[in-house]
TORLOBA-705468 format. One record per residue (C-alpha): residue number from 1; residue in three letters; x, y, z. Coordinates in Angstrom, 3 decimals. Layout:
TORLOBA-705468
[atom NUM 'ALA' [X Y Z]]
...
END
This chain:
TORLOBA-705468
[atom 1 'UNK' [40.524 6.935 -59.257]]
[atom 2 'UNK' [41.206 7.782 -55.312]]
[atom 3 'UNK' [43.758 5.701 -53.834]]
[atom 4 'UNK' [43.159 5.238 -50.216]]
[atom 5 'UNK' [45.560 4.127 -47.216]]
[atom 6 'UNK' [44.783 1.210 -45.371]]
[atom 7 'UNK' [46.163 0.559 -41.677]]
[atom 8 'UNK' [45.552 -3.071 -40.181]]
[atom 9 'UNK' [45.340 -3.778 -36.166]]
[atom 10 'UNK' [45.472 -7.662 -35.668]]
[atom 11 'UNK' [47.023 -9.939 -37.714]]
[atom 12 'UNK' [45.270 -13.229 -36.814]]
[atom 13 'UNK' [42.938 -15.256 -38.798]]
[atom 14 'UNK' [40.340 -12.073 -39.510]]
[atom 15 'UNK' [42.921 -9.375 -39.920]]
[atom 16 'UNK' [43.920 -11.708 -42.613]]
[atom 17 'UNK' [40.444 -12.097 -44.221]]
[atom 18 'UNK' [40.541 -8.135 -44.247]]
[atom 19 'UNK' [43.656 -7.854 -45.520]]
[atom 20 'UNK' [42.373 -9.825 -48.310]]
[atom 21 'UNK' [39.383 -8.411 -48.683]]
[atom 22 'UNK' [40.928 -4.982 -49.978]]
[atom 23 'UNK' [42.969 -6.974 -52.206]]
[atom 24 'UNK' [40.389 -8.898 -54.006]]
[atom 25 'UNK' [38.034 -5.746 -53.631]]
[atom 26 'UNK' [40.513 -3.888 -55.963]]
[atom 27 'UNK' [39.717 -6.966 -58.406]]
[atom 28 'UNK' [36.234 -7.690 -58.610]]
[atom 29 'UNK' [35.121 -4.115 -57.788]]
[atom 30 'UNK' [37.910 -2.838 -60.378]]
[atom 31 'UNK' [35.006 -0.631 -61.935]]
[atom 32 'UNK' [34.127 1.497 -58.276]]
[atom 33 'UNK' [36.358 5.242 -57.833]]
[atom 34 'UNK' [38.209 4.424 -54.810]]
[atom 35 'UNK' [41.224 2.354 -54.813]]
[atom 36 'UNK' [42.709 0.907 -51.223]]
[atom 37 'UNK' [46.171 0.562 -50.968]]
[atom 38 'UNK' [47.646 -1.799 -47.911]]
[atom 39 'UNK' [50.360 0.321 -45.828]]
[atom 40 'UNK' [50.719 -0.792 -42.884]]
[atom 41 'UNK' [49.753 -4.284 -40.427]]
[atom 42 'UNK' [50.165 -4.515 -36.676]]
[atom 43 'UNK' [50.436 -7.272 -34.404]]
[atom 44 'UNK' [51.936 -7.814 -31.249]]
[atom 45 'UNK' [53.763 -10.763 -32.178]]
[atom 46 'UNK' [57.241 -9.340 -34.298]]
[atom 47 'UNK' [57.476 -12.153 -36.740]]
[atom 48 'UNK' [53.378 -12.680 -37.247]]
[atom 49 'UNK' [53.554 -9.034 -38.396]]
[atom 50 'UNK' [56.507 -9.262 -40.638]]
[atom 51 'UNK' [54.844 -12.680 -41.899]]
[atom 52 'UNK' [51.674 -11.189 -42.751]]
[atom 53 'UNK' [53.503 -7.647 -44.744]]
[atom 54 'UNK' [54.979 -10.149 -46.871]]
[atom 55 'UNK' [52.098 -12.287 -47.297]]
[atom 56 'UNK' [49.933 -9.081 -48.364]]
[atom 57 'UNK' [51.718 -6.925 -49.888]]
[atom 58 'UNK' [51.800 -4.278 -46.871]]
[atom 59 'UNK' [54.545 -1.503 -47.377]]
[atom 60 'UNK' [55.454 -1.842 -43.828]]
[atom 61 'UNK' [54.616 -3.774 -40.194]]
[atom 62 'UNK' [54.722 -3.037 -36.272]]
[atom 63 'UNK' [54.382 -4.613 -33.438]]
[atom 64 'UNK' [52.261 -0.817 -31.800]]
[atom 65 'UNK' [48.667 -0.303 -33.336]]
[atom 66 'UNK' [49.356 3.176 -32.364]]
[atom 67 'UNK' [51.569 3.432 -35.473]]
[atom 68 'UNK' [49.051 2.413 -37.494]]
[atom 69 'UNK' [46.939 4.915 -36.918]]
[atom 70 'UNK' [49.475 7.516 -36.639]]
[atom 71 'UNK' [50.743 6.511 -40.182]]
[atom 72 'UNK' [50.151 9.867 -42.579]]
[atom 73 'UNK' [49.623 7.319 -45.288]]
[atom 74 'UNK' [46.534 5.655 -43.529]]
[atom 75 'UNK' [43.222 6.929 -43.793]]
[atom 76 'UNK' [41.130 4.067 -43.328]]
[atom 77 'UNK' [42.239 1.947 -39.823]]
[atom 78 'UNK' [41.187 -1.814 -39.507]]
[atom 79 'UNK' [40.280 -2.954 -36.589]]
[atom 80 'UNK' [40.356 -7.072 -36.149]]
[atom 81 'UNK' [41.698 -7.123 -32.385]]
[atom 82 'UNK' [40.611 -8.742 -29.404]]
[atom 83 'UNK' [37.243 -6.922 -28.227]]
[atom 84 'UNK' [38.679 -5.273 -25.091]]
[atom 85 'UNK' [40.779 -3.150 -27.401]]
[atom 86 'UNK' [38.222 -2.125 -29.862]]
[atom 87 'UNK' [37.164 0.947 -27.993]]
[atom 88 'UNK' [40.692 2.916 -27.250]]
[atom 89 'UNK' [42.010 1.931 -30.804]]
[atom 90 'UNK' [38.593 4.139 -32.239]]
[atom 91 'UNK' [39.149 7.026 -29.723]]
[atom 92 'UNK' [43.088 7.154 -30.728]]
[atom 93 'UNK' [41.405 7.054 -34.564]]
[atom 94 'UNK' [38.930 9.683 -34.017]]
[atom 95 'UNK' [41.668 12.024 -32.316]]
[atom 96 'UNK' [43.806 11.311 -35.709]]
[atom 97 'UNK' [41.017 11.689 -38.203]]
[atom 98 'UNK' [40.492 8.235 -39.152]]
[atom 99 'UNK' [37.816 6.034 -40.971]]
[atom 100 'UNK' [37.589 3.280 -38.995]]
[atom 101 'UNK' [36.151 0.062 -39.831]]
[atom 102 'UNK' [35.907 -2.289 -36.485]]
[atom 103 'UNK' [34.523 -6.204 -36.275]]
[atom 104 'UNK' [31.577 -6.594 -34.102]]
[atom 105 'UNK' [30.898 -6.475 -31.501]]
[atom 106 'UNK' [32.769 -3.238 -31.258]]
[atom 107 'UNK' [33.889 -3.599 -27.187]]
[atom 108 'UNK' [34.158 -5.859 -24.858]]
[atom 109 'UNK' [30.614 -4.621 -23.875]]
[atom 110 'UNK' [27.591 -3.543 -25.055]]
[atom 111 'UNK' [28.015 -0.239 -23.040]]
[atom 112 'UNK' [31.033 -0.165 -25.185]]
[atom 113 'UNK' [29.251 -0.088 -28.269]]
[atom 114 'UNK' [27.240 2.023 -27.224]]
[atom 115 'UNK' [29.843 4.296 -26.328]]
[atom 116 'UNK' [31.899 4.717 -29.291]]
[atom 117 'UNK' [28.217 4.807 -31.429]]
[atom 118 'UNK' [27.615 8.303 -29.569]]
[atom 119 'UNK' [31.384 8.915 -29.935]]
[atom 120 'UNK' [31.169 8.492 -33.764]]
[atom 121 'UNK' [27.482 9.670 -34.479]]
[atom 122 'UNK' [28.378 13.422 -35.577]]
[atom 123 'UNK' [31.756 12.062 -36.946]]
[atom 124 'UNK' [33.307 13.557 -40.222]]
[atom 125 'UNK' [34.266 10.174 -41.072]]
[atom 126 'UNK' [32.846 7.243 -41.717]]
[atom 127 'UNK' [32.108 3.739 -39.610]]
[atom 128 'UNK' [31.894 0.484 -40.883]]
[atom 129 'UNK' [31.065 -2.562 -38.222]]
[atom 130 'UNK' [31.862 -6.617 -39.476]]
[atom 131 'UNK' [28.274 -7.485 -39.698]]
[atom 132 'UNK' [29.147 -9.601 -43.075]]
[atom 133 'UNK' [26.362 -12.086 -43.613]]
[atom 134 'UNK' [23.727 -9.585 -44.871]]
[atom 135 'UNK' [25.848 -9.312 -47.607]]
[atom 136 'UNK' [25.429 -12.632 -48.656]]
[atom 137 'UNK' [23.204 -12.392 -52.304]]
[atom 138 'UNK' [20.588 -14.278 -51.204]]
[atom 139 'UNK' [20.133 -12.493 -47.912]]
[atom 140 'UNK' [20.181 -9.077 -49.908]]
[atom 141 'UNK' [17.285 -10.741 -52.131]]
[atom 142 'UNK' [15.424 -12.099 -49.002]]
[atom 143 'UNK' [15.557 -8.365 -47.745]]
[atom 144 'UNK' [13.876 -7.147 -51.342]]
[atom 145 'UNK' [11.327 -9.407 -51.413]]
[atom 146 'UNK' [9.917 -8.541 -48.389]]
[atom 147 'UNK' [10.603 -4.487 -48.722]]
[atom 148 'UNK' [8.646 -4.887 -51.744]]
[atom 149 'UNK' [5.910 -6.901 -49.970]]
[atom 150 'UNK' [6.436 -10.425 -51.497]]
[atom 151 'UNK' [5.868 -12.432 -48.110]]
[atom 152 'UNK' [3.379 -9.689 -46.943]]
[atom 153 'UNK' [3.016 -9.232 -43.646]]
[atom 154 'UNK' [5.422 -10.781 -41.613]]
[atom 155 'UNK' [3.888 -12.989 -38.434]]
[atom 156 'UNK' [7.384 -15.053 -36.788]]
[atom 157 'UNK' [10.700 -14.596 -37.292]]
[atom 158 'UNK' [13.032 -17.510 -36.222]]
[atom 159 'UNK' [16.949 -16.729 -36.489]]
[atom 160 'UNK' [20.031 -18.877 -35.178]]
[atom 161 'UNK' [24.082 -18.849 -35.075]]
[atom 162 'UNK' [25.117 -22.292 -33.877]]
[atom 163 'UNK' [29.051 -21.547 -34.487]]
[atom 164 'UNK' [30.364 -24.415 -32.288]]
[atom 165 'UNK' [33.855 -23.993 -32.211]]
[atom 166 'UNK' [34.082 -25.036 -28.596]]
[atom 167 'UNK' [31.721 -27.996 -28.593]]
[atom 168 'UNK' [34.636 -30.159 -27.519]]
[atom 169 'UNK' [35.728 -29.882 -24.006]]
[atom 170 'UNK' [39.585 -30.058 -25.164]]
[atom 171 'UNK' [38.783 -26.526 -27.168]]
[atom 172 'UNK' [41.765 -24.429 -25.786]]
[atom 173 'UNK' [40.940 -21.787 -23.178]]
[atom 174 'UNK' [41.699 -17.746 -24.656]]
[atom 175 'UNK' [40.183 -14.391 -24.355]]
[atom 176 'UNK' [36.984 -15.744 -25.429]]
[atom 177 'UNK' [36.522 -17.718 -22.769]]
[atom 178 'UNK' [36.750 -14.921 -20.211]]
[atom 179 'UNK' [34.129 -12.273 -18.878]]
[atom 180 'UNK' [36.832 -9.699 -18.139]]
[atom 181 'UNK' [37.944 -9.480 -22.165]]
[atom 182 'UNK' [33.872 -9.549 -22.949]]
[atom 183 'UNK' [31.102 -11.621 -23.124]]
[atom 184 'UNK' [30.622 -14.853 -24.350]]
[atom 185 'UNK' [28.232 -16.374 -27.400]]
[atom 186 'UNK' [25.893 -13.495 -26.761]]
[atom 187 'UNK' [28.579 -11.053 -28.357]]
[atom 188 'UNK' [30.861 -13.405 -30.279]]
[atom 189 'UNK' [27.587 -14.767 -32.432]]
[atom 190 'UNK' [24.165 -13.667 -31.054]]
[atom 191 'UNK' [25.235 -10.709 -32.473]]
[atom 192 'UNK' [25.176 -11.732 -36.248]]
[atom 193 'UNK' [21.765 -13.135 -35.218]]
[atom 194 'UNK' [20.037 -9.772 -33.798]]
[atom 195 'UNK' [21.673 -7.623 -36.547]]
[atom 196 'UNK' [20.111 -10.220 -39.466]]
[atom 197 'UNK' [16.896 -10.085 -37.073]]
[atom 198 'UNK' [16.912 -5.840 -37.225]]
[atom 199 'UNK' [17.890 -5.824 -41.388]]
[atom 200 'UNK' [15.128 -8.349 -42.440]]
[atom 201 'UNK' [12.845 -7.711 -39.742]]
[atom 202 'UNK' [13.106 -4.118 -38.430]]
[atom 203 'UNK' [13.787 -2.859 -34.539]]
[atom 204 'UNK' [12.530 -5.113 -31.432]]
[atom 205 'UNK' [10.423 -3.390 -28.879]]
[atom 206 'UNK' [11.062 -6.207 -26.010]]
[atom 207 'UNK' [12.750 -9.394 -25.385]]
[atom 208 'UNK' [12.391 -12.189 -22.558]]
[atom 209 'UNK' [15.954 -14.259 -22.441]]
[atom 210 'UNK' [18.458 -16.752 -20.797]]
[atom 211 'UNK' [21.550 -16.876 -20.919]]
[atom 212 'UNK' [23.779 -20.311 -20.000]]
[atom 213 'UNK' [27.292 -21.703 -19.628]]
[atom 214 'UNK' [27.460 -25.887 -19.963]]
[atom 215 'UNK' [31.559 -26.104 -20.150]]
[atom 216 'UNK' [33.000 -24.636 -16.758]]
[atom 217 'UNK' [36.566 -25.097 -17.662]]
[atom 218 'UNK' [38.974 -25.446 -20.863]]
[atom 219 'UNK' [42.372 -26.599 -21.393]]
[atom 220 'UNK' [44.823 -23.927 -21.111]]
[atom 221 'UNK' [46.804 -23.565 -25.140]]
[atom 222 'UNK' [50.091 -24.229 -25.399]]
[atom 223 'UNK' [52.144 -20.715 -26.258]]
[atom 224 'UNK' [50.698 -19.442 -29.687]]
[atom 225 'UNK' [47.514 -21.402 -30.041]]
[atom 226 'UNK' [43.617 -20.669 -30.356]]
[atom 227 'UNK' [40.830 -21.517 -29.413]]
[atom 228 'UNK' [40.045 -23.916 -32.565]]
[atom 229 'UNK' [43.410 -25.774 -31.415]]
[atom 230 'UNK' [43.159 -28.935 -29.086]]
[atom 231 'UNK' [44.446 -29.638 -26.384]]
[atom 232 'UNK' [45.772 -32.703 -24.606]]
[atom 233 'UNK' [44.285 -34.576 -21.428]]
[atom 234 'UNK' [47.174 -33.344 -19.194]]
[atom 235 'UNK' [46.692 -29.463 -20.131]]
[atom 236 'UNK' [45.800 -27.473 -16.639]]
[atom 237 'UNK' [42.235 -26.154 -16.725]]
[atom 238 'UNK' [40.680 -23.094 -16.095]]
[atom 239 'UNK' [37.943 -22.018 -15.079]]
[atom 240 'UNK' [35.026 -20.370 -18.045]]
[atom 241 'UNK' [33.774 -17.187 -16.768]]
[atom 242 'UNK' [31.325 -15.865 -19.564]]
[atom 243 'UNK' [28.523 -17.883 -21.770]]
[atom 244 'UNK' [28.000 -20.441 -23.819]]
[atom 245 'UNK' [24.475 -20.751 -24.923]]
[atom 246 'UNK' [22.237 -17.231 -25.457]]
[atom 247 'UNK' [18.338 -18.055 -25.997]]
[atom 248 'UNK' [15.386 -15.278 -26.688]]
[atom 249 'UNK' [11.891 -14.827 -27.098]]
[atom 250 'UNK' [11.720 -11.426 -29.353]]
[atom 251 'UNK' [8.650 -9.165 -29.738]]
[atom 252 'UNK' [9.766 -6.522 -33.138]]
[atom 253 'UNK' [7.584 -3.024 -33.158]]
[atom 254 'UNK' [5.832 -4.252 -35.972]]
[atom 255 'UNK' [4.338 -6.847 -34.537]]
[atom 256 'UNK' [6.171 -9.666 -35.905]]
[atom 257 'UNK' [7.136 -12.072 -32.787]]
[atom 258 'UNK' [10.320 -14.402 -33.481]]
[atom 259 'UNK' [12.714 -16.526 -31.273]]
[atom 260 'UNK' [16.600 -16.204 -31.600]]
[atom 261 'UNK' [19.292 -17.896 -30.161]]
[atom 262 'UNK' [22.752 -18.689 -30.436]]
[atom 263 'UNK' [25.648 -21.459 -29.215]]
[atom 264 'UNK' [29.399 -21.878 -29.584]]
[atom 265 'UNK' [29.098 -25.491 -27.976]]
[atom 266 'UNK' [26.553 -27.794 -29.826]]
[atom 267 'UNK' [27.840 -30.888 -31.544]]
[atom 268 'UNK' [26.125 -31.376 -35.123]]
[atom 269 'UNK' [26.138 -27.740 -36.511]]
[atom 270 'UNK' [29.248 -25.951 -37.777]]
[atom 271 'UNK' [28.068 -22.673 -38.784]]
[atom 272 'UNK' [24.871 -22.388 -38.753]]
[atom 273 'UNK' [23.485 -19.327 -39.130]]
[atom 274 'UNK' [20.084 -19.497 -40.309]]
[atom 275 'UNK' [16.457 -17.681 -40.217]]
[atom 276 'UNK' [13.081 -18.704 -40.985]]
[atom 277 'UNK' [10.372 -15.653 -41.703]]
[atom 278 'UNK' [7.063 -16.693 -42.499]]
[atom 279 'UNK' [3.879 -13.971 -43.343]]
[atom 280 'UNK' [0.526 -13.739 -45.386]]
[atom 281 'UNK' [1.565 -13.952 -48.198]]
[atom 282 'UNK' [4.929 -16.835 -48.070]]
[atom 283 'UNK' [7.624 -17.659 -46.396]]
[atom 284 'UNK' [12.000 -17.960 -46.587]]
[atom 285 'UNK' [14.437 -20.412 -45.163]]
[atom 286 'UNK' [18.277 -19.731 -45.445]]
[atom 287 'UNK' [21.395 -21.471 -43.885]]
[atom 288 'UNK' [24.748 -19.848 -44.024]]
[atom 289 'UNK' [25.947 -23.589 -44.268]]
[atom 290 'UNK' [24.626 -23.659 -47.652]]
[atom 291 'UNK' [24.291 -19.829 -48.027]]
[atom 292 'UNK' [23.877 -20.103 -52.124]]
[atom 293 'UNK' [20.385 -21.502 -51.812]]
[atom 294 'UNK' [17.542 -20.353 -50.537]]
[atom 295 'UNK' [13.593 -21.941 -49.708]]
[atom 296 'UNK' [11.180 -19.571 -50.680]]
[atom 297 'UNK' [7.329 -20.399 -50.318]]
[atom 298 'UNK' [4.660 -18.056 -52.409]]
[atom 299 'UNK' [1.437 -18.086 -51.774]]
[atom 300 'UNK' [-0.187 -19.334 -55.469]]
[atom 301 'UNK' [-3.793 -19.549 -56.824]]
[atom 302 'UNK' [-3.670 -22.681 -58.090]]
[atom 303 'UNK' [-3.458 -24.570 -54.597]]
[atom 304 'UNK' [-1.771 -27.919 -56.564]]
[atom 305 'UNK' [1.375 -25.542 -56.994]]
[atom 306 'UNK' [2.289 -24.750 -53.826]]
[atom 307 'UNK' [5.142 -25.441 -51.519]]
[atom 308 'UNK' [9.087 -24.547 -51.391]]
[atom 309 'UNK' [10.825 -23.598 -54.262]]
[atom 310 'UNK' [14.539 -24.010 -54.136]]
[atom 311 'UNK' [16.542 -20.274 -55.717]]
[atom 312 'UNK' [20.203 -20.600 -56.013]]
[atom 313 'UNK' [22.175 -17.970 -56.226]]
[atom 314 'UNK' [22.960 -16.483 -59.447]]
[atom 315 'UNK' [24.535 -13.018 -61.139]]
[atom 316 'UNK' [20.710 -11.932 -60.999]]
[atom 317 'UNK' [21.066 -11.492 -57.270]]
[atom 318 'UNK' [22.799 -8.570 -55.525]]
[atom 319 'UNK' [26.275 -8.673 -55.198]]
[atom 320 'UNK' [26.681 -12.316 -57.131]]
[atom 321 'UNK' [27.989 -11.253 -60.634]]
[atom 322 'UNK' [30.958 -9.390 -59.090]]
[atom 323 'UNK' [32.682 -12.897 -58.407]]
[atom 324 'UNK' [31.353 -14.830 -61.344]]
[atom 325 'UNK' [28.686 -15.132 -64.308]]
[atom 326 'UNK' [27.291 -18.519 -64.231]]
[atom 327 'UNK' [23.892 -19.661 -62.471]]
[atom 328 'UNK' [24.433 -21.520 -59.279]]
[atom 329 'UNK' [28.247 -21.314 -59.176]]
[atom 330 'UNK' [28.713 -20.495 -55.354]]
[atom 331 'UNK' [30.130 -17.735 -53.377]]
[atom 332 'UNK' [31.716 -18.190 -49.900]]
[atom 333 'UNK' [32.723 -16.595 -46.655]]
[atom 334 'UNK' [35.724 -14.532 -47.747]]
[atom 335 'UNK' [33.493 -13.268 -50.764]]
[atom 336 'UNK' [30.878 -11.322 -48.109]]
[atom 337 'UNK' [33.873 -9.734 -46.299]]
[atom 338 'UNK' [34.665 -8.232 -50.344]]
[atom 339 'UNK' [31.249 -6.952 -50.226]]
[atom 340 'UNK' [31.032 -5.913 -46.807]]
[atom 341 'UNK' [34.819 -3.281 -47.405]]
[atom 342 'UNK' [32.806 -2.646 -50.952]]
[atom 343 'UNK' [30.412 -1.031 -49.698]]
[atom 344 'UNK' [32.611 0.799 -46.975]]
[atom 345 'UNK' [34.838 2.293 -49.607]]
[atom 346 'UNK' [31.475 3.294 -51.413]]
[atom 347 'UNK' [30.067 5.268 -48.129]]
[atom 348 'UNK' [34.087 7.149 -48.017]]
[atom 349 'UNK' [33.543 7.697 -51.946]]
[atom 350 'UNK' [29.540 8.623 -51.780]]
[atom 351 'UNK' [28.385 10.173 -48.366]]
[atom 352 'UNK' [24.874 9.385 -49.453]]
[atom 353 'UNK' [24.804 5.894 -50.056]]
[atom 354 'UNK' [23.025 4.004 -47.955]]
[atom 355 'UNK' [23.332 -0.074 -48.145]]
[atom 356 'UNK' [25.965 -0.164 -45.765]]
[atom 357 'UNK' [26.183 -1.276 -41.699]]
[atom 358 'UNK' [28.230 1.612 -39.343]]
[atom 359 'UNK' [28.378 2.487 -36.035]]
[atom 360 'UNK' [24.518 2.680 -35.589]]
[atom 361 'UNK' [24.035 -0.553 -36.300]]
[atom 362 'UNK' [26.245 -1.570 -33.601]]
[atom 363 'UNK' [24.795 0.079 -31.103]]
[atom 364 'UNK' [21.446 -1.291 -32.232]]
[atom 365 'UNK' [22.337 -4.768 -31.583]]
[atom 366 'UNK' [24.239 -3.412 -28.395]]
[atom 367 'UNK' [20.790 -1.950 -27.019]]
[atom 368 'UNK' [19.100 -5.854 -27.944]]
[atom 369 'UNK' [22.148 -7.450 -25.769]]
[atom 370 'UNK' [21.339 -5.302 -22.650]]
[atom 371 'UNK' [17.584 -6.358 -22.095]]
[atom 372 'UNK' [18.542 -10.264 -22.710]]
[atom 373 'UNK' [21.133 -9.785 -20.538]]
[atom 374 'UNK' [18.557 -8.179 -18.073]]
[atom 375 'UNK' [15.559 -10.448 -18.663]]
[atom 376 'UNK' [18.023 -13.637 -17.747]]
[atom 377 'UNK' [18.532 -11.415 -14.694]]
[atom 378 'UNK' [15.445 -10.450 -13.653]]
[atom 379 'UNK' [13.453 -13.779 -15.332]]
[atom 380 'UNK' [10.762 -11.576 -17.040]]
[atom 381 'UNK' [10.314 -9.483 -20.392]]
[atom 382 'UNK' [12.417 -6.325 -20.840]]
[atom 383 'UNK' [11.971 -3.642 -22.853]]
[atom 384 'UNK' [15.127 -3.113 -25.632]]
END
């Protein structure tokens, strides 16, 4: 078995889920032929890093990413940074040689996407983006029942990320908030809900959108906090430069016409990413919020039998049996980030295999981003 070097960038909350995902890869993929091995974390805060080396396991810890990807032991670099950083952490890795494996959106920008996509395109090593949620087994079965023509063909496509971790106006002010570090929902989320659109669906030809900021200012965090942290009515404000709310009308190149949108500031929803395809033949519902069941309408002959049945998800669905055996016991959040450096390590093991999300898909998504963010412009359809 090939043991493989990891390097970490970002020690928050994801560079944690990471961290653990090569751990708990190494256990309930025990049976694959590459084997990652945790050398090094970075963070910018001294005792974060030092705190998460001991936490993990990591043979050592920095407060320089550069390190990190200088390391001779690392192969494969991490990236779970703030999105402004994302693009000269992957041209320092493709000077050293590295795989890289980056959480969306990759940039700040889309024409930072876009840029280390051509960048990485004839690259000797391999890409891996955070797009996790297509890993979830029930999204993987969605995707082959309708390759294999289950739900015919398909007519509407309706997808959604309401991830409303600012819905309260005390929701601390950080990067997130500001245009300068990136964009706003239509990067942090819409961008799980165009990739799931592409994967299920296929590529959009056009796109007519809005895009919207309700909260103007947030309560600046007291030293050390996030953005899920509250603050009190005395906190100085400041002002919200980038969006909150991203809405489109989608036209794919097969036909298929959908609507997506996506908020971080709704009251009600959690994390609620969700689509609804219907065609000739049937039709799926899934919510992340209950992402071990799925709604799936067939078309039947005998017209007393129809309507939604409800499939939980079960070993006989990709990906399931990996975690456990039994019918309807359910997977969670941490479990698709597993699958997600799965089938990473599998591309760096096996050139050729395919069911994986890189670089290309990035810039996909990227590519979607710029016409809504053109059509809210220019208040008409633009081509993708």
């Amino acid at each position: 078995m090939k043991e493989i070097g990891v390097g970490v960038i970002g020690m928050g909350w994801m560079g944690e889920v990471h961290s653990s995902a090569y751990i708990n890869y190494k256990l309930k993929f025990a049976n694959k032929n590459i084997s990652p091995k945790l050398i090094i974390c970075s963070e910018i805060l001294k005792e974060r890093a030092k705190t998460a080396k001991d936490k993990f396991g990591f043979e050592e810890y920095t407060t320089s990413w550069q390190a990190v990807v200088d390391h001779p032991k690392v192969e494969v670099v991490d990236i779970t940074t703030p999105n402004a950083l994302h693009l000269e952490i992957i041209k320092y890795c493709i000077q050293k040689g590295k795989h890289i494996n980056c959480e969306k959106p990759i940039g700040a920008f889309p024409k930072e996407t876009l840029e280390a996509y051509e960048l990485t395109k004839n690259y000797s090593k391999q890409t891996c983006v955070g797009f996790n949620y297509r890993w979830a087994p029930l999204v993987q079965y969605t995707k082959k029942l309708i390759d294999e023509g289950k739900i015919g063909k398909i007519y509407s496509y309706r997808g959604r990320f309401f991830s409303c971790y600012a819905a309260d106006e005390r929701s601390c002010y950080s990067w997130r908030f500001e245009k300068e570090n990136g964009l706003g929902a239509i990067t942090d989320i819409m961008t799980h809900a165009i990739d799931m659109a592409l994967y299920l669906v296929g590529d959009i030809k056009s796109v007519n959108g809005t895009l919207k900021t309700f909260i103007s200012q947030r309560p600046v965090a007291k030293g050390g906090a996030s953005h899920y942290a509250k603050a009190d009515k005395n906190a100085v404000l400041k002002e919200v430069t980038n969006d909150d709310y991203v809405a489109a009308r989608i036209s794919f190149q097969n036909g298929c016409e959908g609507f997506i949108d996506a908020s971080r500031i709704f009251f009600g929803p959690t994390s609620e990413h969700s689509f609804e395809i219907y065609g000739s033949k049937g039709s799926i519902k899934w919510n992340f919020e209950e992402m071990n069941t799925l709604h799936l309408f067939l078309r039947e002959e005998d017209e007393s039998a129809m309507g939604y049945r409800k499939i939980y998800s079960s070993p006989i669905h990709p990906y399931h049996h990996y975690f456990n055996p039994s019918n309807g016991s359910s997977i969670g959040y941490d479990e698709l980030k597993v699958i997600e450096i799965a089938n990473f390590l599998e591309k760096i093991h096996n050139p050729n295999f395919a069911n994986f999300a890189n670089f290309e898909a990035a810039a996909k998504v990227a590519k979607v981003i710029n016409a809504i963010i053109a059509s809210s412009e220019s208040k008409k359809e633009e081509k993708v």
